[in-house]
N, C-alpha and C positions, 0 to 999 in steps of 0.2 A: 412733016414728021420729024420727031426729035431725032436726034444722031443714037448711034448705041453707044459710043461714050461717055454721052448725057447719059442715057437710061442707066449707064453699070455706075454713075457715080450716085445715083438720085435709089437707085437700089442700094448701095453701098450705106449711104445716110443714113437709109429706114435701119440695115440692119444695127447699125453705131448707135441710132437711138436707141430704139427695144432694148438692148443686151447692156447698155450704160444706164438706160431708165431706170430698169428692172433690176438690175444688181443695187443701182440705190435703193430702190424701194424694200430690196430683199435684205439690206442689209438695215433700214430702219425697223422693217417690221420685228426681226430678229433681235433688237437691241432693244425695242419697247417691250415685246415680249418676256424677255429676259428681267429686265430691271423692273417692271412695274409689280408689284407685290398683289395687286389686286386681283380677282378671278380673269380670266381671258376664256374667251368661246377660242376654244384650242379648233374645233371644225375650220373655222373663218380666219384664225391664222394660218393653220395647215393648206387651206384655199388660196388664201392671197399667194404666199410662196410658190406654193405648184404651179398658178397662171404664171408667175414672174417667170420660173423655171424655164417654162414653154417659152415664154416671151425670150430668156436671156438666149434658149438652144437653136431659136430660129432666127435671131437676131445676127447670132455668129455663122450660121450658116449662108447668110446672106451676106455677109461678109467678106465670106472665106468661097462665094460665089456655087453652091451646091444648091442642086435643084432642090433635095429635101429642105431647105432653106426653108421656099416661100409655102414649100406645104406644110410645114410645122408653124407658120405664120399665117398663115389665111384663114385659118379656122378661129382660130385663138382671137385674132381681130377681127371678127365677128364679135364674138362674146364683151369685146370691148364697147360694143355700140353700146351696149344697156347701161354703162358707167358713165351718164351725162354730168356735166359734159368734158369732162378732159378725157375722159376714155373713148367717149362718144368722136369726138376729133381726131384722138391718135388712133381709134379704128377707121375712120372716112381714109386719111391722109395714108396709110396703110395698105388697106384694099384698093383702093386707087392704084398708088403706085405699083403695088404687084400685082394688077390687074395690066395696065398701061404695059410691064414690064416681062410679062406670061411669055412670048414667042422667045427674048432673050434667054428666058430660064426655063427653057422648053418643058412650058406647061400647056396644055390644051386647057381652052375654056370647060370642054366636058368635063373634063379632071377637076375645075376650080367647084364645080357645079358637086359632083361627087362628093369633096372635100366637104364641103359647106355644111352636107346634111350630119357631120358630126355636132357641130354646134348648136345646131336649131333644132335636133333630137333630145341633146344636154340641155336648151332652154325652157323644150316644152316639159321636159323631168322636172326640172327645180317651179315650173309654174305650179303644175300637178301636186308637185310635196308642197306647197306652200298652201292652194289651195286645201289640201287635207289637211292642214297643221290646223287648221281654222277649225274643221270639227274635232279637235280636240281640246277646246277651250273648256268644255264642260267639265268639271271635277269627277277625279275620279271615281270609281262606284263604291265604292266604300262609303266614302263620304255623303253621295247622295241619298246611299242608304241609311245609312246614320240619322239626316237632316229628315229624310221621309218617316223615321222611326219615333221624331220627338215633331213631327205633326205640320214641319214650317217647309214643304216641298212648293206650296205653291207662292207662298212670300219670298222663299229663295230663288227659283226662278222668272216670278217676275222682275228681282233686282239683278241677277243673271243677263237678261236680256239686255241690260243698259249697259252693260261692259264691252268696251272694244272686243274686233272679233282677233288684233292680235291673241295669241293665248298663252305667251310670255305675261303681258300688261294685264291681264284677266286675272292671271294664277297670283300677281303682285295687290291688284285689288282685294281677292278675296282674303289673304293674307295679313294686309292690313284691316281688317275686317273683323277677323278674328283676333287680332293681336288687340283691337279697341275689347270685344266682347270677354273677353279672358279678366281684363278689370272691372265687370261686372260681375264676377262669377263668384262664388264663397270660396272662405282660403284651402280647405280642404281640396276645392276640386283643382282648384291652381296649383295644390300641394303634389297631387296625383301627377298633373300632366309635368312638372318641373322632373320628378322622379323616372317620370318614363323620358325623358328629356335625358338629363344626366345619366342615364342609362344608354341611352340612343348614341351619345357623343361619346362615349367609351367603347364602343363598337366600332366607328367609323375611323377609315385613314386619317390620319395626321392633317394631310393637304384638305378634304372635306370637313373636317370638323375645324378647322383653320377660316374657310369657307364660312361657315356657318357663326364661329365666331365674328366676321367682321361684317356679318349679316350682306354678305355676295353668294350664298349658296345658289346654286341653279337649280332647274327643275331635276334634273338628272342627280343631282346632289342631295335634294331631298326627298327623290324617290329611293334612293339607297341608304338615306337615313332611314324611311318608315320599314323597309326594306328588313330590316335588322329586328323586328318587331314579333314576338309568337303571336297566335293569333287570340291570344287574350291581351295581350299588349295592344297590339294591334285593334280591337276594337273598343279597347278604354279609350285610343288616343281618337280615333272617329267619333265617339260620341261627344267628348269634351269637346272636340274640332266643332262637330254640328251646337252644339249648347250654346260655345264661344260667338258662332255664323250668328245665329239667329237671336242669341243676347244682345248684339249687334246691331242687328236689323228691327228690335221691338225696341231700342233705347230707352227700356220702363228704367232700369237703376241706375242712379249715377255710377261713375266711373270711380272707383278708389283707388288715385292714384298716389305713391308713395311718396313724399317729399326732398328738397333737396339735402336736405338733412339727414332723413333717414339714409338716403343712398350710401352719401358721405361714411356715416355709422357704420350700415354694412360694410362698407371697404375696409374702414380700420378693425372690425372684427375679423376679417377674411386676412387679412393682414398679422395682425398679432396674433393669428395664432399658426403661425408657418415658422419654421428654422430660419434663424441669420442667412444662411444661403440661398435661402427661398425668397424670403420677404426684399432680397435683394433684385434679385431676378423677376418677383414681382414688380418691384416700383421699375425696371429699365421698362417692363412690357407696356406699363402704362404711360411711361413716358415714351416710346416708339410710335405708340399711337398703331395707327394700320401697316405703317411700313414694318411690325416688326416680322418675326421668321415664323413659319407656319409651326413648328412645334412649340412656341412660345407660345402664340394667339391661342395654340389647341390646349397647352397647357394650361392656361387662365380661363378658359370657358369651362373644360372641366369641372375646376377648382369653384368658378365663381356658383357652379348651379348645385353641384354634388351640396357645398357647405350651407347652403339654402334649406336642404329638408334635412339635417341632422336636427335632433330631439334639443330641446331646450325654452324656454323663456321667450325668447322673441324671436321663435321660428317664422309664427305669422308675420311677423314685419317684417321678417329676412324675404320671406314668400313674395310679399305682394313688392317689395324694392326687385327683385327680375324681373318680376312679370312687367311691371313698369317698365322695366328699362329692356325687355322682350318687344315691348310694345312701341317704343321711341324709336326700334330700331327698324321695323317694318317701313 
């Protein structure tokens, strides 16, 4: 039988790791969060820190030799088993030792047993909501009513069916989907959906339409886009939506897609005709690229769609150069 010397040093360890791991980790996840300018699933960061949190409070407790120590730790390294396999290890080497070490930190097995069922209560939750996430892959009803409305419910659901049951990567295919069918579409109706568009991004926060400019918007982000919609808005953009789907899925008309020239063109029209101070702060945003600031990127999506359906000579080519580059970016 080991010495309790050994055991208070080899508990001493666990705690040194956990509460040093986890500060690193909390201090990287913190600084990527920070500096990266791209969207983040704020849940899954808010998640990693809260675990580390648990990990740093029980790590010092075990340090600082207090029973609440290893029970702020036992559970926690449970939930590490499922992160194979470095989690999967640092929870084995963990429950062991404060299992091995339970009599010096006067814990009863009963109590470890009690403890446990908070984790594997928390796992069978997040199985549950995941499982459910999956019947929600189907588009929402609007949509399917729209798509049942212009006759194509049963060619949409058969191609439906071939989509992972992810419904993240589901909602990303249909998307691209639509963003191909919309360059089939005539310019009037492309004309409609740009206007309710520049409309839509006038509505939305800064950081969402930020979003949407550097095409990372989430489902959450474009359910608050459509969100903003009356409901006659709201059912022009469902029908165009379904017209686009199934334009899509019939590929009877070639794609009209706008040239690099044209692009080009559009830019210097969007360009010249903004103030010296503008046209300045235009050319930084293009030259920042995605790293630039969200009321920048918001300020140029704006600008780029809004000057798209103003009345003139080569509205159509202004039209079909977003929708284009609408479509590039799916």
């Amino acid at each position: 039988m080991l010495s309790y010397q050994l055991m208070l040093k080899r508990r001493r360890f666990v705690g040194w790791l956990n509460a040093g791991l986890f500060v690193f980790v909390t201090v990287v996840i913190v600084a990527v969060a920070y500096s990266v300018r791209v969207n983040l699933d704020v849940a899954v960061v808010a998640g990693v820190v809260v675990l580390s949190g648990v990990h740093i409070v029980g790590g010092i407790g075990l340090v600082l030799e207090k029973r609440w120590g290893a029970l702020v730790l036992w559970p926690v390294s449970i939930l590490d088993l499922v992160g194979f396999p470095i989690g999967t290890l640092l929870g084995l080497y963990n429950l062991y030792i404060l299992y091995e070490t339970r009599e010096q930190t006067g814990i009863s097995s009963r109590t470890l047993a009690i403890v446990s069922a908070v984790p594997v209560l928390l796992l069978v939750f997040m199985v549950s909501q995941q499982l459910g996430s999956r019947t929600t892959r189907s588009p929402a009803k609007p949509l399917l009513e729209a798509i049942a409305a212009q006759g194509g419910t049963r060619e949409f659901q058969r191609w439906l069916s071939t989509l992972p049951e992810d419904s993240i990567k589901a909602a990303t295919a249909i998307a691209r989907l639509e963003a191909q069918g919309l360059l089939r579409l005539d310019t009037a109706i492309q004309l409609t959906r740009l206007r309710l568009t520049s409309d839509g991004l006038k509505r939305l926060s800064i950081h969402d339409c930020a979003s949407f400019a550097r095409g990372v918007a989430t489902l959450e982000q474009q359910r608050a886009f459509v969100s903003t919609f009356d409901s006659a808005s709201l059912a022009q953009w469902m029908e165009i939506r379904a017209e686009a789907i199934l334009a899509g899925l019939h590929d009877s008309t070639p794609a009209t897609s706008a040239s690099d020239s044209e692009i080009k063109d559009y830019s210097r029209f969007v360009y010249r005709r903004l103030s010296q101070a503008d046209q300045h702060r235009y050319q930084l945003v293009i030259d920042s690229g995605v790293s630039a600031s969200d009321p920048d990127e918001c300020w140029l999506a704006r600008l780029y769609y809004s000057r798209a359906t103003e009345p003139g000579a080569s509205r159509s080519q202004w039209v079909r150069v977003v929708t284009t580059q609408t479509a590039a970016n799916r």
